[in-house]
N, C-alpha and C positions, 0 to 999 in steps of 0.2 A: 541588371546588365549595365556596365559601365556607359557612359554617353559621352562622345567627341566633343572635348571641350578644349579650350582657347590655349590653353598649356602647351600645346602639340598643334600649334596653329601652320599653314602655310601657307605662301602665294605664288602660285604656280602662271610664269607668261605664258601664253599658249597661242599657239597662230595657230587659226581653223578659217576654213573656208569660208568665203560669204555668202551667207541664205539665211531667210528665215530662221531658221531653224537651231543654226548655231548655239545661242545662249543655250534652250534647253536641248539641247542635246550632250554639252558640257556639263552640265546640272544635272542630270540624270547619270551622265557615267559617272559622277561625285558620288551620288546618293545608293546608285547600287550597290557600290561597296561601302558603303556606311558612312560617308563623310558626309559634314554637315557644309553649305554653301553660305559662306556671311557675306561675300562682296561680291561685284562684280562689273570691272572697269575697264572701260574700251581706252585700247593708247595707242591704237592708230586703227586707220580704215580704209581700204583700198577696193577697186572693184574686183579683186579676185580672190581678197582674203581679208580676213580681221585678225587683229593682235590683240588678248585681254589679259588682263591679272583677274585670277578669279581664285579668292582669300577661302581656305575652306580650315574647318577645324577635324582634327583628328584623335585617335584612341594613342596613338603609341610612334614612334620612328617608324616600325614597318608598317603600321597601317599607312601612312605619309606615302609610301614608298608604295603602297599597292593603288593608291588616289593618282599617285604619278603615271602608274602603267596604265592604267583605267583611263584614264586620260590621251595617252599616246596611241593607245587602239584602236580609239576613231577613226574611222577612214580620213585621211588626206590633214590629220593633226600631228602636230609637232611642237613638244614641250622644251621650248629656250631655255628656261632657267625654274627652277625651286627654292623659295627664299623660306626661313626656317625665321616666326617670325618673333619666337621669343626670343629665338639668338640676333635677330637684328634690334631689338628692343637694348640690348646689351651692350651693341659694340660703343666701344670707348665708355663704356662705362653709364649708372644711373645718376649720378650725384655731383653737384660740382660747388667752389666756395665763389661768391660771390660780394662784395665790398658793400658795407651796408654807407659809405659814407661817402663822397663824391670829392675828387681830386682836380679841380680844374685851375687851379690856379699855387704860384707859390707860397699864398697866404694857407692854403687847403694843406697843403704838402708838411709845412712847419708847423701844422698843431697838429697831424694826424703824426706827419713823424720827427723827424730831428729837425730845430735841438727842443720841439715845446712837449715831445712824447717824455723827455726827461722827466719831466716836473713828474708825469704821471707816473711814473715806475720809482722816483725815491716817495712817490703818497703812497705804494702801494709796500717799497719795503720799510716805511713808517709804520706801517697799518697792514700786514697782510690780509685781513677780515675784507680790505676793498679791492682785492682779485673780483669779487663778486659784483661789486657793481662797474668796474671801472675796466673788465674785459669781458671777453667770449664764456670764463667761466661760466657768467651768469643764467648761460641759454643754452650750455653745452655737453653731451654726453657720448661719453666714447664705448662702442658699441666690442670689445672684447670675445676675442674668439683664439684657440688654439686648432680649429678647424678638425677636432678629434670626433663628432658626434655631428655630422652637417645634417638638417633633417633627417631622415630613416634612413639618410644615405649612408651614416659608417665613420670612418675615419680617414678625411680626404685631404686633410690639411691645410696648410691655412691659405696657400693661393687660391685654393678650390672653392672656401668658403666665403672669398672675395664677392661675389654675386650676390650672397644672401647679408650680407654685411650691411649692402651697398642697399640692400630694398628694405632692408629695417630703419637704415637711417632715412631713406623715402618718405617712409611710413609714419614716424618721427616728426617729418616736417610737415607733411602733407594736413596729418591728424591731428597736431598738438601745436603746430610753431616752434620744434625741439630739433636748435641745430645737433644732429649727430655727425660721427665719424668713425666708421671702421678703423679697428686698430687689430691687425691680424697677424698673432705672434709663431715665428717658426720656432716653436717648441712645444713639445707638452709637458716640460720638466714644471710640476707643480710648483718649486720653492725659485724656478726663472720666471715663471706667470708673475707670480705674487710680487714678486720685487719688482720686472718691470711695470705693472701696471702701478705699484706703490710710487714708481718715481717720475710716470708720467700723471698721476694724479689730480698736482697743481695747476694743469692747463683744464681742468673741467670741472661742473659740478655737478656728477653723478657718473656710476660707471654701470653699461648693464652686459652682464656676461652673457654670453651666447652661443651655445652648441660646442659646449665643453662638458665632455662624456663622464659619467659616474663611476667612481665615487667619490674620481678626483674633483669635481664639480662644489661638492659639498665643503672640502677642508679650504678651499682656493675662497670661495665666500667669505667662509666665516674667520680665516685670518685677516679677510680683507677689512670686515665688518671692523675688525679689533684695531686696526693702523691706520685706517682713515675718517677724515673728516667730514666727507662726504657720501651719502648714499651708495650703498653695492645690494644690486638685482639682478637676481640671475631669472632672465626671463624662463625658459625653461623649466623651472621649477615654480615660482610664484607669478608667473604672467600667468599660466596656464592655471594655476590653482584658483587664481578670484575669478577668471572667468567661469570655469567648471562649478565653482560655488555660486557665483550669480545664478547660472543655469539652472542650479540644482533648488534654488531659492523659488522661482518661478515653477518648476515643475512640480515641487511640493504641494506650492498654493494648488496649479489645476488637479494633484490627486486629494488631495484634503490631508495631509502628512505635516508633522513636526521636527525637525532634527531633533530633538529629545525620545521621538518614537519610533525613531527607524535604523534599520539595518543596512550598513553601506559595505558592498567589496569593491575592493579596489584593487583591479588588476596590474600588475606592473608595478615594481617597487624601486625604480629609480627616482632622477629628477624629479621629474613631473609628478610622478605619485606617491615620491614622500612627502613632497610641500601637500598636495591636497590633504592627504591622511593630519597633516600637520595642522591644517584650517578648518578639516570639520571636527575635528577636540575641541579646536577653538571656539566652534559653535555649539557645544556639549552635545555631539551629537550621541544616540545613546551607545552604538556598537558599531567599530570598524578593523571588516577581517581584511586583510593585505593577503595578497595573490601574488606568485612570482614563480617562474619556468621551474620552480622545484615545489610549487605546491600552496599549501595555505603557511604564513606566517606564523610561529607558536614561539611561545619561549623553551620550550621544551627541544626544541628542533637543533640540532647540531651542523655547527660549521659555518652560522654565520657572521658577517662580518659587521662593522660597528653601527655601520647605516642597519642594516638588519634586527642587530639586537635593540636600538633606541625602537625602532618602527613596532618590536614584538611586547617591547614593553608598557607601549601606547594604546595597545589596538588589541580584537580578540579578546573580548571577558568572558568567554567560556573557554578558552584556549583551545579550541577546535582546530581538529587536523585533516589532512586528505588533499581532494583534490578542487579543485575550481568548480567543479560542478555541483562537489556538495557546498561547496560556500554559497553555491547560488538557491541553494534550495531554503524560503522562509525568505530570502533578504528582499528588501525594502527598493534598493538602489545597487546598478551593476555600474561603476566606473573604469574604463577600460583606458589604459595607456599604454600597451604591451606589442603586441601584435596579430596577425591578421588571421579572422576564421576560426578561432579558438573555442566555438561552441554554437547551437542551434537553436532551434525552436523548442524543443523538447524540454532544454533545462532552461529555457524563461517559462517557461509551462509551472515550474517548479517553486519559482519566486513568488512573493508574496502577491494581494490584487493591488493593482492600480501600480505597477511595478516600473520603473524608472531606467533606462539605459541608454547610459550614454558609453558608446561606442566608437572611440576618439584615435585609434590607429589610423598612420595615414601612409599609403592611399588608401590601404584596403583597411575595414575595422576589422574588429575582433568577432562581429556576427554582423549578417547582411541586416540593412538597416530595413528591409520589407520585410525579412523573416522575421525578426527582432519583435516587428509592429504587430505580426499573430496575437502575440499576448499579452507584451508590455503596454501602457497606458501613454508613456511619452518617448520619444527615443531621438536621438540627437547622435551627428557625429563630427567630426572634424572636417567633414568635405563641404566644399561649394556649392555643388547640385543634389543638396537633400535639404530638408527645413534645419532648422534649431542648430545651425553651425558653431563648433565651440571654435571661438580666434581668437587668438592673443589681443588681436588690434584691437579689442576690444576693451583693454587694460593697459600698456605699457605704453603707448602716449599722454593718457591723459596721468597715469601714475606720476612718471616722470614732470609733467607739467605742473600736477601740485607737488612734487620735490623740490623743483625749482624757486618756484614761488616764494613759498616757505624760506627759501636755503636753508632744509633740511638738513639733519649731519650723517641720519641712520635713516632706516626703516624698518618697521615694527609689524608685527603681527596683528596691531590695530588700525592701520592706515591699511593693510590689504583688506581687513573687512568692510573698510567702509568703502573700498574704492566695491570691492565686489557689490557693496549692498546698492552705491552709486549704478552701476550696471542695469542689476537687477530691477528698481525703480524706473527706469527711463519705460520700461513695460507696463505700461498701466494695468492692462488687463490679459493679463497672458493664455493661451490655450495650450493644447498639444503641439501645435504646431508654429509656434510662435511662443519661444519661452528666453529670449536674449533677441538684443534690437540686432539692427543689420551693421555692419562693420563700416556704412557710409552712413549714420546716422550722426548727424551731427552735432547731436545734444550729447552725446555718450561721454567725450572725452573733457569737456567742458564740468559737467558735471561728476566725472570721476576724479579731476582737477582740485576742485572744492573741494571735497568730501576726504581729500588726500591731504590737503592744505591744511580745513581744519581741524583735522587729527594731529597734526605733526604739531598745531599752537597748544591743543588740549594738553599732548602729550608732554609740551615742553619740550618737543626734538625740532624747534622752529629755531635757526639762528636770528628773523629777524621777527619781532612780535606781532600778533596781529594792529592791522590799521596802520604801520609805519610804510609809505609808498617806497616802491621798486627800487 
């Protein structure tokens, strides 16, 4: 059953009577109707009555709205005001630039900017190579979005995706020291993305796309990959895939499993789960059948489009057909990225033993993660209040961190394994219940860092070589 979490938080002033009694009395009409009580703060007090903010968490907007009435029905209570406390979290904004370099005098002013900024911009069109140490380049990524795909929300566009822009580049700084910047384009014209991002380039170094819907997602990368000189990520597809690999790294160990010996379906054949399908080849894994709202992946199968045919010609070495349920029948590993409630206990009954599911829809997964547990051995989902949380955060600060480092030009399908294998190490000893560290662990991105950095020198994708300082 869902639980009142902080998402759907609010704070509610409230003038009630003075007695005893008051707090719980307020507390108990919360909790009747299901809401949880996290605060509770007196802001004035009089002999006839008191005034609190009492912070409660909720399921939804109208449960909100049912904690309100609940509240107001107390004898002799009256609800002032409802503050909605994610949207006040937001107003004006998450993110702001601030001056890494102190201006206090005319001496500050002429080397920071005219006429001693000259010097530095004809060294830089001497040398364009020292954009990278001699501005924001060096630290900076611009977080790309056409706002067509905003989480499971759809296609809300790019004002809309403003909010989540703005908590990736948070995320960025908060986890890695990675100045970002939302850059949210009003368009979804694929060959306008590409150009504009092609020409705002030079101000960064790395670009990571974000919540840009398939299958245009795929062509927008990989021309990107081809015209520039700098790193192109599209989180959505490979943020998601090394963490889900790390995950899958650990749960292997607690069932006793090999990717060479097991069976992965993978539900959902967009973003996210063509790049996974794409990383566990890369780990030879033995078999992976791809799942999509028309069934099992085959080459045989008519009609599909070029994402489709690359995915059918990877995956599937029996070329087996049907439905999702017989693909779960024998298999090893169920990875879901699709959507919500798509199957039961009955067909993880069916899966192999010591059987793996990670069940990564969000909000809702693809099977409740208690029924899941009936039979499967580990099971994991995308949400906050269950164990073994698959999150990006877990991956795309510290990625980016060793891109930087490095000043990287590309990125490779070996820098995402070791960032993943990075992940999965920070667990020393993993269980069912702890198979990925927590998303405030603060070895993760440090160490995903490294492990991204010295890929990129191995690979020769390092523009500055190892040992040469910053």
């Amino acid at each position: 059953m869902p639980i009142p979490g902080p998402g759907y938080a609010i704070t509610a002033r409230v003038e009630a009577p003075a007695s005893a009694s008051a707090a719980g009395d307020l507390a108990v009409a919360v909790g009747r109707v299901g809401g949880v009580v996290t605060a509770y703060d007196v802001v004035e007090a009089r002999t006839d009555a008191i005034v609190v903010d009492i912070s409660c968490n909720a399921l939804n907007e109208t449960h909100a709205d049912e904690i309100t009435t609940a509240l107001e029905a107390l004898p002799g209570v009256s609800v002032r005001k409802v503050s909605d406390r994610t949207f006040l979290l937001h107003l004006g904004g998450k993110i702001e630039i601030q001056s890494k370099v102190s201006l206090r005098n005319r001496d500050d002013l002429s080397r920071a900017y005219t006429p001693g900024v000259a010097r530095v911009c004809q060294a830089i069109a001497a040398n364009p190579a020292d954009a990278r140490r001699l501005t924001i380049k060096r630290n900076t990524v611009a977080v790309v979005t056409d706002g067509s795909a905003v989480l499971g929300l759809g296609n809300l566009g790019a004002a809309a995706a403003m909010p989540v822009m703005e908590g990736k580049a948070a995320l960025f700084k908060r986890f890695a020291g990675v100045d970002a910047w939302p850059v949210c384009l009003d368009t979804q014209d694929t060959e306008e993305i590409i150009r504009t991002v092609q020409i705002l380039a030079p101000a960064y170094g790395g670009i990571n796309l974000e919540d840009i819907a398939a299958p245009r997602c795929f062509e927008i990368e990989r021309r990107l990959r081809e015209l520039l000189d700098i790193p192109v990520f599209h989180d959505d597809q490979h943020g998601t895939a090394v963490v889900v690999l790390a995950a899958l790294r650990n749960a292997l160990r607690v069932v006793g499993k090999k990717f060479a010996d097991i069976r992965v379906v993978v539900c959902g054949v967009g973003a996210a789960g063509s790049a996974i399908i794409r990383l566990l080849n890369s780990e030879q894994t033995a078999d992976v059948v791809a799942v999509d709202i028309a069934g099992i992946v085959h080459r045989d199968r008519a009609g599909m489009d070029a994402n489709l045919v690359e995915i059918a010609a990877m995956t599937n070495v029996g070329n087996m057909s049907g439905s999702l349920a017989d693909a779960l029948v024998g298999a090893d590993v169920f990875i879901g990225v699709s959507a919500p409630n798509l199957f039961g206990a009955d067909e993880v009954a069916t899966m192999a033993e010591g059987a793996v599911v990670f069940a990564l829809a969000n909000p809702d997964p693809e099977i409740d993660p208690a029924v899941a547990h009936q039979h499967a051995a580990v099971v994991a989902t995308g949400r906050s209040d269950y164990p073994n949380q698959i999150n990006n955060v877990l991956a795309f600060p510290g990625v980016f961190r060793g891109l930087l480092d490095a000043h990287a030009r590309d990125i490779t399908d070996t820098m995402l394994l070791a960032a993943s294998a990075a992940i999965a190490d920070v667990v020393a000893e993993p269980n069912p219940s702890f198979i990925v560290p927590s998303v405030f662990d603060t070895s993760v991105a440090p160490a995903v860092a490294e492990a991204v950095r010295a890929a990129a020198i191995r690979n020769g994708e390092a523009a500055r070589p190892a040992g040469r300082p910053a």
